[in-house]
N, C-alpha and C positions, 0 to 999 in steps of 0.2 A: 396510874396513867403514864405508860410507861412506851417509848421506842419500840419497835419488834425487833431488831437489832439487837442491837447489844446496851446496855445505859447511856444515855447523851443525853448533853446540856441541855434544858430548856431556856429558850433564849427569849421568848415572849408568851403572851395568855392575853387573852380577849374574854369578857363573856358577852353572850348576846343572845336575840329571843326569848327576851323576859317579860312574855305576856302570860297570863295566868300562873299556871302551878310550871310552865316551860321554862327550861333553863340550859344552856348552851356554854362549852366555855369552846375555845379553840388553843392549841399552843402549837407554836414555833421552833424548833429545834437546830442547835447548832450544822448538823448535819443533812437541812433542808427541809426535814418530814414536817407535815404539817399535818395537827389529828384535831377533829371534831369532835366530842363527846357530849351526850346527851348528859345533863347531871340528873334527871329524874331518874331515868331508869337505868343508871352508871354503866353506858353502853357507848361503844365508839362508833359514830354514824357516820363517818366520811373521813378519807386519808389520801394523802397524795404525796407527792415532793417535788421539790424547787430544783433548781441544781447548788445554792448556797445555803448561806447560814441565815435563817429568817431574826429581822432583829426586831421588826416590829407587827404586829396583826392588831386588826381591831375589824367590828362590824361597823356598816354605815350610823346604823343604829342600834342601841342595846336593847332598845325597850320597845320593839317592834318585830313580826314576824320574822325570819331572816330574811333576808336581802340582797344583801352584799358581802362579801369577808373580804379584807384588804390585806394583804403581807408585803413589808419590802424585803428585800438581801441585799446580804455581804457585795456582792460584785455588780450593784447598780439598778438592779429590775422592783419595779412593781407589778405586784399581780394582785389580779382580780378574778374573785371567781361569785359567780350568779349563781345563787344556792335555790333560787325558786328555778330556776330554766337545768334543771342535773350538773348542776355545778361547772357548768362553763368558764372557759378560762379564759380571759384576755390578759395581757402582757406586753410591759415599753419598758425599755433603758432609758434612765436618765442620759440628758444629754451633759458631754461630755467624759465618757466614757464608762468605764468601774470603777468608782468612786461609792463606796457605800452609801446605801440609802439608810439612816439610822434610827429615823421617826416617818409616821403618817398620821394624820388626824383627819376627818371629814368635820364638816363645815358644819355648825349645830343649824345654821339656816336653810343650808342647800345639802342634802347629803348623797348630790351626786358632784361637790366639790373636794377633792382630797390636796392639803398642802403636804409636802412629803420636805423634810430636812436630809440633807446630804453632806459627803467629806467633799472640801474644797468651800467648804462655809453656803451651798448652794440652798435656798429656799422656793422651789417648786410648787405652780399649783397646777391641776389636773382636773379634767371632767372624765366622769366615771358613764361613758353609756352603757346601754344593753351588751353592746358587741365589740367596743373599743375604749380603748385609754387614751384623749388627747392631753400633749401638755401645752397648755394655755399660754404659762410664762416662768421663766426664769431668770430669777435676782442672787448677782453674788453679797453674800449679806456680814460673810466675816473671813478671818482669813483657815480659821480653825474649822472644822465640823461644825453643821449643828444637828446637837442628837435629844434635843428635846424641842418639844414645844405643845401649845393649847392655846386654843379658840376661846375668847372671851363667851361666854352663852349668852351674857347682857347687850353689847355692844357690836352690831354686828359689822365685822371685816378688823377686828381686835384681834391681835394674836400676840402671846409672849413667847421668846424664844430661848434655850440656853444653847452656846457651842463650846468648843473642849478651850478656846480660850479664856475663859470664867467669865464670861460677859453674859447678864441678862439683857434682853433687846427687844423692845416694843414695836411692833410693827401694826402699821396699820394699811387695809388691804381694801382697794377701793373699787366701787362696779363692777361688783357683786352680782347684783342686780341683772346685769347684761349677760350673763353668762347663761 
């Protein structure tokens, strides 16, 4: 599972639509490309590119027909592409500028909720429609990146976060519900 190019990084991996004997992985590439591959029948079902370096992808959901696939990049964008509508693409910079985007997660409740982590300590959250990406709200949360984080699956609007300054950081994300 390799570039058409020449060999490059892989910078992320997702899998997703793992309903019966189906299996999906997607990865990320330093170089923008982003490939889909069917694992049953070890065949590449969909390719595009970004214009950066994808750090993070995931699907809405793993364990459901596909959906959604989320990627963020190097110079600030999240995309979204609708795998049931021919893989449509909607796309927003985070605000304030290019600042990488370093994590995404979707919401184990809502998973047309995406919180995305950012450089400049930014933590983002998103509604994911049919045809657009709104950002909801923006909190500066550290002075460092933050390039990790997850949704509590128990507790719903729980999230733990890491950023490049070594601090773990509990966050808690409220009216939910309203969204």
């Amino acid at each position: 599972m390799e570039p058409t190019e020449s060999k490059r990084e892989c910078w992320a991996v997702g899998f997703g639509n793992s309903i019966g004997q189906e299996r999906m992985v997607a990865a990320g590439y330093d170089n923008g490309e982003i490939k889909v591959w069917d694992l049953r029948q070890m065949k590449l079902i969909w390719e595009t590119s970004v214009d950066n370096g994808v750090c993070w992808i995931e699907w809405d959901r793993q364990n459901i027909k596909m959906n959604k696939l989320t990627a963020v990049t190097l110079e600030g964008w999240v995309h979204v592409w609708d795998c049931r509508n021919q893989w449509k693409e909607s796309k927003k910079k985070v605000e304030g500028g290019t600042s990488t985007v370093w994590v995404g997660k979707h919401c184990p409740d809502n998973r047309d909720i995406l919180l995305t982590g950012s450089g400049g300590g930014l933590l983002s959250i998103w509604r994911e429609g049919t045809d657009e990406i709104e950002l909801l709200q923006t909190q500066a949360l550290a002075e460092q990146p933050v390039c990790a984080l997850d949704w509590c699956p128990d507790k719903k609007g729980l999230v733990a976060t890491a950023s490049f300054d070594q601090r773990l950081r509990i966050v808690i994300i409220t009216k939910l519900k309203n969204v």
